[in-house]
C-alpha positions as CSV (number, residue, x, y, z in Angstrom):
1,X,18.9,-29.3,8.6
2,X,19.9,-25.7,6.6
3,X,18.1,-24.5,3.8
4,X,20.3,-23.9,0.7
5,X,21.0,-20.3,0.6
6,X,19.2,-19.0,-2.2
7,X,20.9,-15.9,-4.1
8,X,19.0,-13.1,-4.1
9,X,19.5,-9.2,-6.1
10,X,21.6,-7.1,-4.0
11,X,19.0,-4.7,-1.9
12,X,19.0,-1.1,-3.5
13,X,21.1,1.7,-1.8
14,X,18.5,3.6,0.5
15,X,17.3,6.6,-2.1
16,X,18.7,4.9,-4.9
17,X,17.7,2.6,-7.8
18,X,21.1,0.7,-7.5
19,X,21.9,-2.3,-5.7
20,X,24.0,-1.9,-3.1
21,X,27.8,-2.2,-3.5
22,X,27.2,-0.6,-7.5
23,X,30.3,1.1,-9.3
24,X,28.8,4.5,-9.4
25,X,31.4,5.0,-12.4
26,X,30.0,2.8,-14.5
27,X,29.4,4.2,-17.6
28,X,26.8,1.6,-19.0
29,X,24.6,2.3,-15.9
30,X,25.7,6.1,-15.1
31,X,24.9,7.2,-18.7
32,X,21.8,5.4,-18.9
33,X,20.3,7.1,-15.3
34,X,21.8,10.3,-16.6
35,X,20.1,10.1,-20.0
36,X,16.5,9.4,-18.3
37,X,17.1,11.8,-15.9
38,X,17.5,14.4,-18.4
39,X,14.3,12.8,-20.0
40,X,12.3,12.8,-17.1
41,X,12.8,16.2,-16.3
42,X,9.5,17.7,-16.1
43,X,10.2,20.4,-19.0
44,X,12.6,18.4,-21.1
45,X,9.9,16.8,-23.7
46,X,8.1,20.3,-23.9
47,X,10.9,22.4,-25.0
48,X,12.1,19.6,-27.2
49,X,8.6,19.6,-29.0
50,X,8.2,23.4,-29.3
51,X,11.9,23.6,-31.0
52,X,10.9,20.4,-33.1
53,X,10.0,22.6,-36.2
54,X,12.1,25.5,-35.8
55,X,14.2,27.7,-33.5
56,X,12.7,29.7,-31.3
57,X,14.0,32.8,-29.0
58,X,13.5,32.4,-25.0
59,X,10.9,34.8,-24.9
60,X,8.7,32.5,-27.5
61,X,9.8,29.3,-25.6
62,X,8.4,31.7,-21.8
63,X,5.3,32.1,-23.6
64,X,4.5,28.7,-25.1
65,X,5.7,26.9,-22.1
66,X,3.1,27.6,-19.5
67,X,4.1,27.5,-15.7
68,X,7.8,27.7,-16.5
69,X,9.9,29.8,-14.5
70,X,12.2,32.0,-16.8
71,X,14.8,30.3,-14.3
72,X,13.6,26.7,-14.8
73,X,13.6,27.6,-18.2
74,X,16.9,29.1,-18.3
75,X,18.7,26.0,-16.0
76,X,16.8,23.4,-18.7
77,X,18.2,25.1,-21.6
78,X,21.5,25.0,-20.2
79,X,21.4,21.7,-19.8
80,X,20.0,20.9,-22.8
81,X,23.1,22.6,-24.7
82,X,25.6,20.8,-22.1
83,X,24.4,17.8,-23.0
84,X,24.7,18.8,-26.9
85,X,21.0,18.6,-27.7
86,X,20.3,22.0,-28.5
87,X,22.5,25.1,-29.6
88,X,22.3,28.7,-29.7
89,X,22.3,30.7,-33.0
90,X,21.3,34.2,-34.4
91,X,17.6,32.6,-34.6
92,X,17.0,31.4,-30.9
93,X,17.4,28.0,-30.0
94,X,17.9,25.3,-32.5
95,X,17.8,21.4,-31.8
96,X,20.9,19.7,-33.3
97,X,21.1,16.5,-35.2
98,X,21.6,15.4,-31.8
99,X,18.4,16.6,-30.6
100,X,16.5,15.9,-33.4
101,X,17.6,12.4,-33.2
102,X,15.6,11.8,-29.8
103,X,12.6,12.7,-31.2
104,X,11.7,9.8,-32.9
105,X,12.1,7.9,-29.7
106,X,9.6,10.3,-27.8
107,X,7.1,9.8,-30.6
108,X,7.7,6.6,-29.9
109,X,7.0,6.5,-26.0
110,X,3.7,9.0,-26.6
111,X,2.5,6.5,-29.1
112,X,2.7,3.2,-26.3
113,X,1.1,6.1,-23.9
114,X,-1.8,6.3,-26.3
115,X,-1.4,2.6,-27.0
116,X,-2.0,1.4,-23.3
117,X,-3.2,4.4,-21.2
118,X,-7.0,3.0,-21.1
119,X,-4.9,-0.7,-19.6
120,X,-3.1,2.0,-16.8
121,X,-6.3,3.5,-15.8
122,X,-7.9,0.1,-15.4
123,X,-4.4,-1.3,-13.2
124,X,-4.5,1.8,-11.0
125,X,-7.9,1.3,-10.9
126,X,-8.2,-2.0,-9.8
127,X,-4.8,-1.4,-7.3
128,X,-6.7,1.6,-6.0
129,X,-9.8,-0.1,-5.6
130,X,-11.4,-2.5,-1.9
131,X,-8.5,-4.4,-0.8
């Protein structure tokens, strides 16, 4: 006798997060990658707190960003004016309301870091540990 089929998630695309057979155009899922991606970028949060007070020339943002590359940092400003969260003016570079709207969220994500780092440590620890 057959087993019932049971329905299962599509399988994720091979070096992809999305299931196979996803609309790539989607704006509810492309928008939503795009948006961490930028996020997740390893200078993102950094530049975004150092221009959190004030503006601040590129030269400033070289020296208080250590291990940036003055083309990583260039490429990441870019980006961060494409997508509309910073802008250029007579002072450096300025966070607009944009901008300054995302960093309540960050606060927000650094405060469940705090929250629940010492319950990471012990999961990695335990996952890590004799098997």
């Amino acid at each position: 006798m057959r087993r019932p089929s049971i329905p299962t998630a599509p399988r994720p695309r091979p070096g992809t997060l999305l299931p196979a057979g996803a609309d790539l155009s989607c704006p509810q899922t492309c928008a939503t990658r795009q948006t961490l991606a930028r996020l997740a970028d390893r200078w993102t949060v950094q530049l975004l707190d150092r221009l959190a007070t004030a503006p601040h020339r590129f030269g400033e943002l070289r020296a208080s960003t250590p291990g940036i590359s003055e083309k990583m940092l260039t490429q990441t400003l870019r980006s961060l004016e494409r997508d509309g969260l910073l802008r250029t003016s007579d002072a450096g570079y300025a966070l607009t309301p944009l901008g300054l709207s995302l960093l309540e969220p960050l606060s927000a994500v650094r405060m469940w870091a705090r929250t629940n780092m010492s319950s990471i440590d012990e999961a990695r620890r335990s996952y890590d540990g004799p098997h």
